[in-house]
N, C-alpha and C positions, 0 to 999 in steps of 0.2 A: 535629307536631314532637314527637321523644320526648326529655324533658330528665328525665337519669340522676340517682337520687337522692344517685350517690357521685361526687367529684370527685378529680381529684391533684394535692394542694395541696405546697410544699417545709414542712419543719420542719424542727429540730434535734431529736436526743436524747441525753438530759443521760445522766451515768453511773446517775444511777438509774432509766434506761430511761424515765425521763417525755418524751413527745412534747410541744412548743411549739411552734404554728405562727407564722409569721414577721411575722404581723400582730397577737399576743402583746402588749404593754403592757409587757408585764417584758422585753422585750429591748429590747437598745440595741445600734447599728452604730456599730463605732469602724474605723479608721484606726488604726494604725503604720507608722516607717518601717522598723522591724525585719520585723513579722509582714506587712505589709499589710491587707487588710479581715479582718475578723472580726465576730463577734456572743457580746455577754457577757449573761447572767441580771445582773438589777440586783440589789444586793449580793453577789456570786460572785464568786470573782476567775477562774475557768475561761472561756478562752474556745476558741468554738467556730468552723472555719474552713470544714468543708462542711455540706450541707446533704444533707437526704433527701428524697425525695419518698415521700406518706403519702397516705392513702384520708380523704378527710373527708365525713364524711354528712350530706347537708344537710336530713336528717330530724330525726339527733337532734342533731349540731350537736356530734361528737365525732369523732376523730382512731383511726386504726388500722393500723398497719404492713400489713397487705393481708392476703393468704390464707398464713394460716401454714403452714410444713411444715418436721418437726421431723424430724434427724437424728440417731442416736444412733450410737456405734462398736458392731460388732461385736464381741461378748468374742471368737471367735479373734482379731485385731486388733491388743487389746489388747496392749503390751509385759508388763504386768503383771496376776496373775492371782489369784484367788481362794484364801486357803493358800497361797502363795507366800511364803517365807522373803525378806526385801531389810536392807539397809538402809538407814538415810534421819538425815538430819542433824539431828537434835534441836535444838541450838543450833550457834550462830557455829564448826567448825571439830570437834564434836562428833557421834558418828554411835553410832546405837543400831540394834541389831540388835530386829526385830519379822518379825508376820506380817500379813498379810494378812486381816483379816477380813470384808472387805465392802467392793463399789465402787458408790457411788451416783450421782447425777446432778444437781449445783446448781446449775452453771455453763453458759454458752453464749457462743457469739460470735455475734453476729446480723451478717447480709447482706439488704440490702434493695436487688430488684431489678427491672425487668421483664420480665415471662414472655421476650420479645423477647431479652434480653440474659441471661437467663440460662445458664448455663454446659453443654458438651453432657454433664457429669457428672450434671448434677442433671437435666435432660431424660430420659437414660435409667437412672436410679434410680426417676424417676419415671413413669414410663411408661406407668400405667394412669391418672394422671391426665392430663386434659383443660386443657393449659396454651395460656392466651390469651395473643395475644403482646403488649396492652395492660393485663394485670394486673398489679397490684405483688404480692410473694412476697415473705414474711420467712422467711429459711430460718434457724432456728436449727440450728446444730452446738453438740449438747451435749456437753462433756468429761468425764471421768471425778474423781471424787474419791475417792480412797483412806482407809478407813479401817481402822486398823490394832488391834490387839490391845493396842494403850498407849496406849489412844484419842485418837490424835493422829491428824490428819485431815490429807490429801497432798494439793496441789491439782492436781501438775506431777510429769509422770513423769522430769522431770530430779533431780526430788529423790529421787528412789529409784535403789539401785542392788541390782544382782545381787548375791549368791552365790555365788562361785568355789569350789569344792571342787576340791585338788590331786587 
């Protein structure tokens, strides 16, 4: 009999991307009549109402979102571009004209799923890999952040606007 060194156990993950598996000491399952069931970190007032399922190695006895695969935008893509004149609201109802100096990459929204369920975009993006349809995939999509010439930093391409020349 062949018994896998990795298992798919559920957790939570907290905003600061720490995985807790559900058998964790520091969670606790409440009940409202507002929310229904949920699970809060003791001392946190966050609480959390699904769950994920995670890779856990009964090797080393540690938690891992599965076989990552990172997504980046393509700069053609992009709305916004490298040297490109915008601008962008500096304070509450205030908008300062800058440029464009450079777009980097800090942010992501992560999707945890199995090969099985994942989506027929990312199947043929990915194409050369060899996807199992009982693996977990952490697919990050990474966003753009803008950094500008007044070195003020754009998380969100709502906060930038074009350029209109009559």
């Amino acid at each position: 009999m062949y018994i896998s060194e990795n298992i798919i156990v559920k957790a939570i993950k907290t905003d600061k991307n720490e995985l807790i598996p559900l058998w964790d000491e520091r969670l606790t399952f409440q009940t409202s009549e507002d929310c229904g069931d949920y699970v809060r970190l003791k001392n946190d007032y966050k609480k959390y109402f699904n769950f994920i399922e995670v890779v856990y190695s009964l090797k080393d006895k540690s938690l891992s979102l599965g076989i990552e695969i990172e997504i980046y935008p393509k700069i053609k893509h992009l709305e916004f571009k490298i040297g490109q004149e915008v601008y962008f609201e500096k304070t509450h109802r205030k908008i300062i004209k800058s440029k464009i100096k450079d777009i980097i990459y800090e942010d992501f929204d992560l999707t945890i799923k199995k090969g099985k369920d994942l989506d027929e975009y990312y199947t043929q993006t990915f194409k050369n890999m060899d996807i199992k349809a009982n693996d977990i995939y952490c697919i990050k999509n990474w966003k753009p952040t803008y950094l500008l010439d007044t070195d003020d930093k754009v998380n969100y391409d709502f906060e930038l606007f074009h350029i209109l020349e009559n």
